[in-house]
RODO-2510 file (C-alpha; in nm, 4 decimals, decimal comma):
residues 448
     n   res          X          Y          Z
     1     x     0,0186    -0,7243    -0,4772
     2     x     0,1660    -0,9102    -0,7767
     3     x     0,1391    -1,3100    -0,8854
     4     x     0,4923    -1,4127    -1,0122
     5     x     0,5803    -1,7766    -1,1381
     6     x     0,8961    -1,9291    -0,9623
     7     x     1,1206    -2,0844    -1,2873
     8     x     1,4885    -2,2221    -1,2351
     9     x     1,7201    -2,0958    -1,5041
    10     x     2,0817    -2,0376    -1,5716
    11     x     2,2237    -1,7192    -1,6419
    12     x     2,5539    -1,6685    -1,8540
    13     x     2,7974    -1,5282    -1,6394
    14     x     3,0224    -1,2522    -1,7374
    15     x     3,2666    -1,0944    -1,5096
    16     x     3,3928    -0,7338    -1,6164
    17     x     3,6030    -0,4416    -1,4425
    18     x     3,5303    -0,0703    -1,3431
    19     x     3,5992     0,2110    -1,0987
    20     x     3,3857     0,1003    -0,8038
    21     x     3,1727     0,4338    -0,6493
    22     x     3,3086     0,5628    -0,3500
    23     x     3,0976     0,6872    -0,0416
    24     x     3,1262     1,0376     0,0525
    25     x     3,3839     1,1174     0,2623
    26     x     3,3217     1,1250     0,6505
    27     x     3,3412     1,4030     0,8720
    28     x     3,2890     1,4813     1,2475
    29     x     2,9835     1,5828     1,3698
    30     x     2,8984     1,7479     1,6500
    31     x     2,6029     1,6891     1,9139
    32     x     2,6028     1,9042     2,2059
    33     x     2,6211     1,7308     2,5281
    34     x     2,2839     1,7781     2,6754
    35     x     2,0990     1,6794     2,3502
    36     x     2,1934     1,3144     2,2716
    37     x     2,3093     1,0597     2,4992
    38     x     2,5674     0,8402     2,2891
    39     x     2,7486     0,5107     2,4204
    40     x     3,0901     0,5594     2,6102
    41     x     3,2265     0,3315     2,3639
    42     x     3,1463     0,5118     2,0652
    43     x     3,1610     0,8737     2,1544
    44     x     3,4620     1,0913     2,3126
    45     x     3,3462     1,3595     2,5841
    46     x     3,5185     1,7175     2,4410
    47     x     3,4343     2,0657     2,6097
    48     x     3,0705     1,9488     2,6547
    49     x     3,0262     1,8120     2,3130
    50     x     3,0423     1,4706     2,1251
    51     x     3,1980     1,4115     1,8945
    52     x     3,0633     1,1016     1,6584
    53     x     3,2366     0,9963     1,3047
    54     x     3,0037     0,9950     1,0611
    55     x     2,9010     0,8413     0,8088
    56     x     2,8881     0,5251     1,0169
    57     x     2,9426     0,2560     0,7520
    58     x     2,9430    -0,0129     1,0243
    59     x     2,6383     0,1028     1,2159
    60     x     2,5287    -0,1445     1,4354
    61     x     2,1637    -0,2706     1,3947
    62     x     1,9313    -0,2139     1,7102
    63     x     1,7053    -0,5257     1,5677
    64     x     1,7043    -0,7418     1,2827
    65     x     1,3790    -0,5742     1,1505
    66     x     1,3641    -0,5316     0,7835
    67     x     1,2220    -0,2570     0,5710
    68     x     1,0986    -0,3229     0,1890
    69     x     1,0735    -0,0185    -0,0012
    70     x     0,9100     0,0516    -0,3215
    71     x     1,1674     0,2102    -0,5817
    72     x     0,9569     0,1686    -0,8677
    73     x     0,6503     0,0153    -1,0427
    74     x     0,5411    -0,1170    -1,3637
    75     x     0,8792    -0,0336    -1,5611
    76     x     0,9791    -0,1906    -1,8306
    77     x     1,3775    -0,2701    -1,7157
    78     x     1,5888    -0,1556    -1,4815
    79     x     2,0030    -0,1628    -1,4947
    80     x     2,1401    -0,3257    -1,2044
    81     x     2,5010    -0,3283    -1,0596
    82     x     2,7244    -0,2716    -0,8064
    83     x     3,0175    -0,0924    -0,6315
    84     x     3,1835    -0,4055    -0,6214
    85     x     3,1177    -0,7622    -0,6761
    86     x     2,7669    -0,8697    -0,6305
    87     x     2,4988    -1,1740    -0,7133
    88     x     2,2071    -1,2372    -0,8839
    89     x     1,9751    -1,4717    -0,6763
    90     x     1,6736    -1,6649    -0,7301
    91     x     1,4670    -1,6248    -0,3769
    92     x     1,2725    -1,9349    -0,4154
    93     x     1,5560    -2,1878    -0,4729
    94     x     1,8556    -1,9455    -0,3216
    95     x     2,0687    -2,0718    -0,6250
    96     x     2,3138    -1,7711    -0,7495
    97     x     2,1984    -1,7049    -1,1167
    98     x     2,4722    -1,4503    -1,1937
    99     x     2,7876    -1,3167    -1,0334
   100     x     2,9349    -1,0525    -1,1279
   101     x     3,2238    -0,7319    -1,0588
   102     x     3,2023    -0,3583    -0,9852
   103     x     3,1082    -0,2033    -1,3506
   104     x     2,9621    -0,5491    -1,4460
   105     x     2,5680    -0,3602    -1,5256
   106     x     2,3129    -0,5728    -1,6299
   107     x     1,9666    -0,4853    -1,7675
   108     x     1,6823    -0,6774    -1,6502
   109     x     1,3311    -0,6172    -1,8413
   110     x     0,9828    -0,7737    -1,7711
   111     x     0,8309    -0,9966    -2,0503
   112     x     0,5334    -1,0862    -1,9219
   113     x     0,5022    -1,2552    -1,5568
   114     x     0,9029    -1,3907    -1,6800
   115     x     1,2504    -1,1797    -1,6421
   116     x     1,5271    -1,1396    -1,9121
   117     x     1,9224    -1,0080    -1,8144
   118     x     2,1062    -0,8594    -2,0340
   119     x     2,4493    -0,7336    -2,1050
   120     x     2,5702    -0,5431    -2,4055
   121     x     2,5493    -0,8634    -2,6599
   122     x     2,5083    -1,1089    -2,3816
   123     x     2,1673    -1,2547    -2,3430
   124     x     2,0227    -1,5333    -2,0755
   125     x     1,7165    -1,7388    -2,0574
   126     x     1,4034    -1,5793    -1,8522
   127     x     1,3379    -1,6382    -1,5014
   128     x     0,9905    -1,5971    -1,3323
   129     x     1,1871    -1,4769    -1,0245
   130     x     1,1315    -1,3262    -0,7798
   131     x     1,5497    -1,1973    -0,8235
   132     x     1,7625    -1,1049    -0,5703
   133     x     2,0731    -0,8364    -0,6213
   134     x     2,3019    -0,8759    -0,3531
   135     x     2,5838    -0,6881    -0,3031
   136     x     2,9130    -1,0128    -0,2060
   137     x     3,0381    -0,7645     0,1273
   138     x     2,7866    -0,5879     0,3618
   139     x     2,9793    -0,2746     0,3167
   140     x     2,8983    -0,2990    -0,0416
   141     x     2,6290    -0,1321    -0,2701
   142     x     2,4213    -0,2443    -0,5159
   143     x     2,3445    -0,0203    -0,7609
   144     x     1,9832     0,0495    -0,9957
   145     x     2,0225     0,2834    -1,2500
   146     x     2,3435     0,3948    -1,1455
   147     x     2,2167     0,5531    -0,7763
   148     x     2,3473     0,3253    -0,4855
   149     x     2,1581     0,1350    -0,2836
   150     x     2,2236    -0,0274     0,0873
   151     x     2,0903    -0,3655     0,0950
   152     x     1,9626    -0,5575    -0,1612
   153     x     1,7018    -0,4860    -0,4970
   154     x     1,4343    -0,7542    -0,5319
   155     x     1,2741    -0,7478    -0,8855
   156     x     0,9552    -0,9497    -0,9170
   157     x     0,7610    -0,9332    -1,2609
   158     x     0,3928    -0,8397    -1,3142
   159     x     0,1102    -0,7991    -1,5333
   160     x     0,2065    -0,4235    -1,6068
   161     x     0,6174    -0,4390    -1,5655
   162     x     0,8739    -0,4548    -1,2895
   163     x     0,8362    -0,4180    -0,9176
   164     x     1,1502    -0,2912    -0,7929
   165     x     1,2054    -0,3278    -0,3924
   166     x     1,4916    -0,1980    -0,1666
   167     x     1,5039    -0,4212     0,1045
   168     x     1,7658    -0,3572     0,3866
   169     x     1,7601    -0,2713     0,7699
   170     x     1,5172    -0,0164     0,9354
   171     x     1,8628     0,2442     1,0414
   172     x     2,0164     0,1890     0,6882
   173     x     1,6377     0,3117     0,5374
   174     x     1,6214     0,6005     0,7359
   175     x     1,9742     0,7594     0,6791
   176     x     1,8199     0,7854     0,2636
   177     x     1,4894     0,9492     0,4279
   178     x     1,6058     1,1679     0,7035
   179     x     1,8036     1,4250     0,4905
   180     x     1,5676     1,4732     0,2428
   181     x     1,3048     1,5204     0,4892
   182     x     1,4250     1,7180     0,6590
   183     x     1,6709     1,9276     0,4548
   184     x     2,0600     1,9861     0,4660
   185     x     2,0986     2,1317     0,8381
   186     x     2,3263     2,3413     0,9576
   187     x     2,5388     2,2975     1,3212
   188     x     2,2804     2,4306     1,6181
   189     x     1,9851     2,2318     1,4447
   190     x     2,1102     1,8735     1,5623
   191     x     1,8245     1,8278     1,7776
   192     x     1,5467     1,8734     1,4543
   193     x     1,7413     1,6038     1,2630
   194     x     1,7354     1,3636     1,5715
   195     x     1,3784     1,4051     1,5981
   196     x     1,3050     1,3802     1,2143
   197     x     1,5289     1,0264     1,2889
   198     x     1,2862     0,9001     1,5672
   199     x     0,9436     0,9994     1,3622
   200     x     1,0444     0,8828     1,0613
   201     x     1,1395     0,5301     1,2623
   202     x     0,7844     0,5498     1,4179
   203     x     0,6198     0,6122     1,0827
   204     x     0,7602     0,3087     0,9084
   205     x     0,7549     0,0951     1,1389
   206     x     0,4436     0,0756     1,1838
   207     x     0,4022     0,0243     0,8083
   208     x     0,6230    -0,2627     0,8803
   209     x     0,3615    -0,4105     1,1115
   210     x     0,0567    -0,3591     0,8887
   211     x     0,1841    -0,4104     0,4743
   212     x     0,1424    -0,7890     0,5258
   213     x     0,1495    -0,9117     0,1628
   214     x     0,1352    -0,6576    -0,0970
   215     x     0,5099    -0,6983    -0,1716
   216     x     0,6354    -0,3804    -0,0275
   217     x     0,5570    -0,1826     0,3314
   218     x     0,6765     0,1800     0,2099
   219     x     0,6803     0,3460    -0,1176
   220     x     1,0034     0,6201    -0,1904
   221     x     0,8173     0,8906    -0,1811
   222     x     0,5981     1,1344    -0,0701
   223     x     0,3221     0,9076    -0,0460
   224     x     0,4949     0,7657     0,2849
   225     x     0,8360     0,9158     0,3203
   226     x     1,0818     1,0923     0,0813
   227     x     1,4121     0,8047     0,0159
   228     x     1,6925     0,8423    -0,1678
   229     x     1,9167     0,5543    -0,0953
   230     x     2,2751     0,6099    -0,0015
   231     x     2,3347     0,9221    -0,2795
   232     x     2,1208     1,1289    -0,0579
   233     x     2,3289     1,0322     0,2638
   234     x     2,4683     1,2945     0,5078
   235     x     2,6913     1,3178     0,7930
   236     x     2,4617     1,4758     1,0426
   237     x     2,1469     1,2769     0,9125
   238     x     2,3619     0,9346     0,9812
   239     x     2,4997     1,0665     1,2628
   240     x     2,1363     1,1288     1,4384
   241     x     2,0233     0,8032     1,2955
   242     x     2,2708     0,6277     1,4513
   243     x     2,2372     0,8362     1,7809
   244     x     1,8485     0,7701     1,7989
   245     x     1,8937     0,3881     1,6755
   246     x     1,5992     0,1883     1,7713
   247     x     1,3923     0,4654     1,9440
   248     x     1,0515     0,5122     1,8347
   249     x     0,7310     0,6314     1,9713
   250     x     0,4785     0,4802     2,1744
   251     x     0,1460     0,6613     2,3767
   252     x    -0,0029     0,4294     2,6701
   253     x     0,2570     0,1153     2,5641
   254     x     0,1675     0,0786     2,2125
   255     x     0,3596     0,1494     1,9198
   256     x     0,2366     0,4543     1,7212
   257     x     0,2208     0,6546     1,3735
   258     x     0,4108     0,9773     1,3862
   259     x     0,3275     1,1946     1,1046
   260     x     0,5091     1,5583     1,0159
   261     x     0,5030     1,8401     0,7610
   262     x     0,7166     2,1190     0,6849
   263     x     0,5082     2,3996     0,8215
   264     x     0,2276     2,4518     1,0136
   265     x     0,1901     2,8208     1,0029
   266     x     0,1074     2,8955     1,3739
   267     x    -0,0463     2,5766     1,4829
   268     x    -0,0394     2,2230     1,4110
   269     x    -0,4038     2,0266     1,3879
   270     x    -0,5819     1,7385     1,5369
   271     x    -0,6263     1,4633     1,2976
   272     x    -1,0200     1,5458     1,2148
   273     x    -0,9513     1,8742     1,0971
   274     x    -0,7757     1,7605     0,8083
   275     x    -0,8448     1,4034     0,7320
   276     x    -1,1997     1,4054     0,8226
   277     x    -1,2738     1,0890     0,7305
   278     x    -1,0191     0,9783     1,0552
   279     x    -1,0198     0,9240     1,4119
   280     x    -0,8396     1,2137     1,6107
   281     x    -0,5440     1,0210     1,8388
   282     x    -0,4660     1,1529     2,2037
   283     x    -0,1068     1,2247     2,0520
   284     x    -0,2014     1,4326     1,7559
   285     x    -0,3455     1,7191     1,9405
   286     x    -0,3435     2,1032     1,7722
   287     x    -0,0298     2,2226     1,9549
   288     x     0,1139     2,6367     1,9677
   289     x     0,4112     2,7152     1,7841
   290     x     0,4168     3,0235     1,8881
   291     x     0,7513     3,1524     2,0563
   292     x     0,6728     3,2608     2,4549
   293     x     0,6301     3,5972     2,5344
   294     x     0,6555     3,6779     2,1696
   295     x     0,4445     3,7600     1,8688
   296     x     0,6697     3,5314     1,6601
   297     x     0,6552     3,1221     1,6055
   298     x     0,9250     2,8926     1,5927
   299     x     0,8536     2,8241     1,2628
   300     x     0,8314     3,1386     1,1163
   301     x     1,1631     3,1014     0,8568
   302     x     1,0192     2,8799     0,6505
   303     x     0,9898     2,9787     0,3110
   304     x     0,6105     2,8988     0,3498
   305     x     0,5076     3,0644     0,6583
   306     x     0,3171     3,2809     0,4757
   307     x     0,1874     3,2683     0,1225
   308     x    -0,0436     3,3645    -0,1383
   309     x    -0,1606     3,2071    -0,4525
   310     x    -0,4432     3,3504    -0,7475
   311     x    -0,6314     3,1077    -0,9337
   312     x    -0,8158     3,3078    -1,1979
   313     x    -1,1760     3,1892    -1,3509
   314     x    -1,0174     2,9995    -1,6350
   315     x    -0,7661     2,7928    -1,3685
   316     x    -1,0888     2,7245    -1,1666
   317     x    -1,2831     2,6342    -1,4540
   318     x    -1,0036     2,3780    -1,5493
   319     x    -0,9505     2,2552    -1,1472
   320     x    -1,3321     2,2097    -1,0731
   321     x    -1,3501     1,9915    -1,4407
   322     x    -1,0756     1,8143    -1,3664
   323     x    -1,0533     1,7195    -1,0131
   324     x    -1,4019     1,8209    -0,8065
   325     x    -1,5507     1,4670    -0,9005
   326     x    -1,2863     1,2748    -0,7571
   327     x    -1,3666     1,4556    -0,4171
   328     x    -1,7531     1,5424    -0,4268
   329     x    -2,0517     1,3829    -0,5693
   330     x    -2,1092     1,6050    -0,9031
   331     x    -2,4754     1,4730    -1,0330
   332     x    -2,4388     1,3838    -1,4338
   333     x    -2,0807     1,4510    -1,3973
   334     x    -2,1469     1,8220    -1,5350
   335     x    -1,9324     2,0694    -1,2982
   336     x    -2,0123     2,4151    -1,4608
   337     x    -1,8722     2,7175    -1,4951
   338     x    -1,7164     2,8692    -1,0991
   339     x    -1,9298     3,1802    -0,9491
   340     x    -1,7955     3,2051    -0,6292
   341     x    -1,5592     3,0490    -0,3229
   342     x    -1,6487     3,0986     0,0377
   343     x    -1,4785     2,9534     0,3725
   344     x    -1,8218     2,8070     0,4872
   345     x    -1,6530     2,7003     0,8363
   346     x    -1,3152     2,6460     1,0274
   347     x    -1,1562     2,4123     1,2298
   348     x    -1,0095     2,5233     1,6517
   349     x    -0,7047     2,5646     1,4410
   350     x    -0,7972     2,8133     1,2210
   351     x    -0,8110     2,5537     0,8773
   352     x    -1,0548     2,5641     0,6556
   353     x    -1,2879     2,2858     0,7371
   354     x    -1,5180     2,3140     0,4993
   355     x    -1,4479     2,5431     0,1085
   356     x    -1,8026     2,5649    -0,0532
   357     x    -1,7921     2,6038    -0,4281
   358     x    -2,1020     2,7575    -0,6135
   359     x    -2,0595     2,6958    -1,0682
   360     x    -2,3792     2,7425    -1,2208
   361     x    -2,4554     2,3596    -1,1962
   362     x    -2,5073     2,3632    -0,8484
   363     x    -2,3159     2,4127    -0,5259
   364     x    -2,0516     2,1736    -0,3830
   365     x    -1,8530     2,1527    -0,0649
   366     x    -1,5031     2,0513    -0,0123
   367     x    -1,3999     1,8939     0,3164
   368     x    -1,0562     1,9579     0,4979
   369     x    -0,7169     1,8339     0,3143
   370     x    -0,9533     1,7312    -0,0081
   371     x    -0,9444     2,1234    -0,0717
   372     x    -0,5686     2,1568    -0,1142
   373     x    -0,5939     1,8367    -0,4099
   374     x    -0,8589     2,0432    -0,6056
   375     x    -0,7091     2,3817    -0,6220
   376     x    -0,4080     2,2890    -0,7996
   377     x    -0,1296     2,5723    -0,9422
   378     x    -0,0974     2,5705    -1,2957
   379     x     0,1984     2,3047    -1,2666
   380     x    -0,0261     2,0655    -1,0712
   381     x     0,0991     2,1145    -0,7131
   382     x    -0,1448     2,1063    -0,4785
   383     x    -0,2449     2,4096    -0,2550
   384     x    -0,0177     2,4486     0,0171
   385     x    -0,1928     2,3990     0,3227
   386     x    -0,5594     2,4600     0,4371
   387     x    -0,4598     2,7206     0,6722
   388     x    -0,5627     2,9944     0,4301
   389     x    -0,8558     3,2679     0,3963
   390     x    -0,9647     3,3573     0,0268
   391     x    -1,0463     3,6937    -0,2004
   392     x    -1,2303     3,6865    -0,4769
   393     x    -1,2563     3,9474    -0,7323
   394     x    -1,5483     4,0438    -1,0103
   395     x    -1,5183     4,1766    -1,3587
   396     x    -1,8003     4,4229    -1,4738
   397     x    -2,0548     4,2145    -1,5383
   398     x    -1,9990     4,0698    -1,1899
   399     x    -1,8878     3,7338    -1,3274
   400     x    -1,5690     3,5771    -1,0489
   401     x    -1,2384     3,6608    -1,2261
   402     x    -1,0166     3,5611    -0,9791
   403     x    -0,9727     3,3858    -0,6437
   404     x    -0,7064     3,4593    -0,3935
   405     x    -0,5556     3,2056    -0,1595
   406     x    -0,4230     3,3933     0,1343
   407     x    -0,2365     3,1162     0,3835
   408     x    -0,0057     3,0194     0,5858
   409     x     0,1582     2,6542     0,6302
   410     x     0,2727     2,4075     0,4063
   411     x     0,1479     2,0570     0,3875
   412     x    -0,1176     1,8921     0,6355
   413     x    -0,0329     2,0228     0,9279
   414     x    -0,0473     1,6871     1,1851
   415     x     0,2045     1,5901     1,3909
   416     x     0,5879     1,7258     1,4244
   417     x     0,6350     2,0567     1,2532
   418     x     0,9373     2,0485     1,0693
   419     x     1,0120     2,4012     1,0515
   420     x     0,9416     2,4178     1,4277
   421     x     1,1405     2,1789     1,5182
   422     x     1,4637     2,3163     1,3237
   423     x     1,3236     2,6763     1,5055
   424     x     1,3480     2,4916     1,8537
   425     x     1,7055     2,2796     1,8154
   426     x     1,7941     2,6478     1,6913
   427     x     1,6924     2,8057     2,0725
   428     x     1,8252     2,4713     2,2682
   429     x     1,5610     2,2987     2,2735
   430     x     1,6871     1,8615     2,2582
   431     x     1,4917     1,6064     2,0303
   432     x     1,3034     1,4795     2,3295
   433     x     1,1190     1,7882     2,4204
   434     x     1,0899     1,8331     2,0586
   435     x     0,9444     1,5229     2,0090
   436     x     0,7073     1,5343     2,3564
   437     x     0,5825     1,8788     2,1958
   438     x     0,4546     1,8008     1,8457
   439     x     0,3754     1,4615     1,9892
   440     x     0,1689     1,5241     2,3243
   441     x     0,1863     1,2145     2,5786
   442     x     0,4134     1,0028     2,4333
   443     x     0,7373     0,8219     2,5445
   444     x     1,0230     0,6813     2,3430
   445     x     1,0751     0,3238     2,3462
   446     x     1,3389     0,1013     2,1284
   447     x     1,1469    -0,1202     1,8723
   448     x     1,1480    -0,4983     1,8699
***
């Protein structure tokens, strides 16, 4: 959370022309019949399809809830503008600081717990905020670093720099997170998009319930969910937003989290297998992806279905010194030098529940997802999934060389299955049934 000091100021005002950006251009998309049920008004029936324009720049809002999304943190400045005219507000008082056209940037840097804006040779007095940009029309943009941005960008100054906020409507939010989510899809995998729509809803929204002061209730990335603002906009992800407005998910009445991943290699997990340190939830049971009557899963074309990754000594030696503290108790701080790595016991689902490491300081275990944030690639990402068995091998003098990750999975494996899902709207199966799969017991409801 950040202290800011409310100041009254007056800003120079300097109005200035340019090419406004343009949103993509919209094109039809299609739902089949059985998989989405649309309003009369909006949708025409066709050979058993519907047919809905997307994007819908004038999607209605199924409630007036709000979503506050962290763009940024403890930067410097920012450049803020717009795709046509647009304000700078002070919250506190509402008075309009600055107004200004499409190609009318402005630079806005922290000094201190104060705000400067900038333009070219223009400078203003400091405000202590928090500022509001707000685009004049709703079908407007406002735009932060030249990417566009539904809504409007609240800027509030700190200690260590600029918090930067998106704040705009819950269906607006989710058309920047669904695509990248869950990928560019192609026609036949509707269904996965709609249900990406309806988790992603359920996810934030209950953020929206529980961030209570800190400033923000999401962060844009992968921390919560992956948001792009309107750049990353598609015609099929609007589309299912728009179809799914409102609907989230809710087991015995109550509102609840819906989390996902991109692969779960088989089988997805219960909660405890992978974040230990939680409760399991009736709704995040381990659930089959395996294809009936087959030997194959749904969500066997991912890229990541199956995998394999080497570590050799010296990438151990530099994981286990950098990272194994953060995770494990390591007495006087001294890790050692890595002899071996053994699965010392798996979860129902076939994870590794517990990775013990022997060095020749002593001999350390690593519990569920914790594993996959210690054995890091050489570029820092973290192990794929925990879904994985391991091969070591021994140089002459019997001293570990290398170990082998051999997995399958990507990411934590609770909740929907991404890859799954896209595998069942590919054999006809509709976002509900997707949904009721990967999410056992529950029952869609439209927020409040």
């Amino acid at each position: 959370m950040r202290r800011t000091v409310a100041a009254t100021v007056a800003i120079a005002v300097v109005a200035a022309c340019g090419p406004p950006l343009q949103p993509s251009p919209s094109e039809p998309v299609i739902w089949r019949r059985d998989t989405l049920v649309l309003p009369a008004d909006t949708a025409e029936l066709t050979d058993s399809v519907w047919r809905i324009p997307a994007p819908v720049d004038s999607m209605p809002i199924a409630s007036g809830r709000l979503v506050r999304v962290a763009l940024s943190s403890g930067v410097e400045a920012v450049r803020v503008g717009g795709t046509g005219g647009w304000r700078l507000i002070e919250e506190q008082t509402g008075g309009s600081l600055l107004h200004a056209t499409s190609g009318d940037a402005w630079t806005i840097e922290a000094r201190g717990s104060h705000m400067h804006a900038s333009r070219e040779a223009l400078a203003t007095a400091q405000s202590g905020g928090p500022l509001v940009a707000r685009p004049d029309r709703a079908s407007g943009f406002v735009t932060l670093n030249g990417k566009r941005y539904r809504g409007e960008i609240v800027l509030t100054a700190g200690p260590d720099g600029l918090l930067v906020v998106n704040r705009l409507h819950m269906e607006d939010y989710l058309r920047g997170v669904v695509p990248l989510e869950i990928g560019r899809r192609a026609p036949g995998e509707e269904a996965a998009v709609a249900a990406q729509a309806v988790a992603a809803r359920s996810y934030a929204s209950v953020r929206v319930r529980s961030a209570q002061a800190r400033g923000y209730d999401v962060v844009a990335t992968v921390q919560d969910q992956v948001y792009g603002g309107a750049d990353a906009e598609t015609p099929m992800a609007n589309a299912a937003v728009w179809a799914t407005r409102g609907l989230v998910l809710t087991y015995d009445g109550r509102l609840v989290n819906a989390p996902y991943h991109s692969t779960c290699g088989g089988s997805t997990a219960a909660v405890s297998e992978v974040w230990y340190r939680s409760r399991d939830e009736p709704y995040l049971r381990r659930v089959s992806d395996r294809i009936e009557g087959t030997d194959r899963f749904y969500c066997d074309p991912s890229p990541r279905f199956r995998w394999s990754t080497t570590l050799t000594r010296n990438r151990l030696a530099t994981v286990l010194a950098r990272y194994l503290s953060e995770y494990v108790n390591v007495p006087g701080g001294r890790v050692g030098s890595p002899r071996s790595l053994d699965v010392d016991s798996k979860t129902p689902s076939g994870r590794v529940a517990v990775l013990a490491v022997r060095t020749d300081a002593g001999r350390f275990l690593l519990r569920g997802n914790d594993v996959r944030f210690v054995m890091r690639a050489p570029n820092g990402e973290i192990l794929n999934s925990t879904y994985f068995s391991v091969r070591t091998e021994r140089d002459r003098s019997g001293r570990l060389e290398s170990a082998t990750f051999d997995g399958g999975g990507y990411g934590h494996g609770i909740g929907m299955c991404q890859w799954g899902a896209i595998g069942r709207a590919r054999a006809g199966h509709d976002f509900r049934g997707i949904l009721s799969t990967y999410y056992p017991g529950t029952e869609l409801a439209t927020a409040d």
